[in-house]
Structures are given as C-alpha cells and as structure tokens.
C-alpha positions, 0 to 999 in steps of 0.5 A: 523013396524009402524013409526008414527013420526020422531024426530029431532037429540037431543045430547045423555044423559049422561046415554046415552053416559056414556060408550063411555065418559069412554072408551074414557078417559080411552084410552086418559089415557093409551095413555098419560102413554105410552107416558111418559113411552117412554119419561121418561125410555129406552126399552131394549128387551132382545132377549134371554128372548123373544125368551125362552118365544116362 
C-alpha cells in the first residue's frame, strides 16, 4: 500500500454517520419509554407464570 498523503481530521458526513445518528436515537427513545413505563406503572411478576414458561 502506497500512502501518498495524510488528510486532516474532517466531521463525518451525514451519509457517513447516518447509522450511528439513528441507532443512537433509537436508544435515547427506548430508554425514555422504559422509563416512563417504570414511573407511571407497578411491575408485578407472577412467579407461577414465570416459572411455567422455564
């Protein structure tokens, strides 16, 4: 491999960085669910149910 010049550090493009910029939302959006899930609702666990489905 021939190397003929090195280029500065440039921000990425949004085609670039597209995938990152949707996947990192997408978790900022499940994060803020669960957590007006937990603040709005009681999680009860039914141990009979859980444990038939083992």
């Amino acid at each position: 491999m021939v190397v003929n010049k090195v280029l500065p550090k440039t921000p990425k493009l949004l085609n670039e960085a597209k995938g990152m910029v949707t996947a990192d939302y997408q978790n900022f959006l499940e994060k803020d669910w669960l957590t007006n899930i937990r603040k709005n609702h009681t999680i009860e666990v039914k141990e009979d149910v859980l444990n038939s489905v083992k």
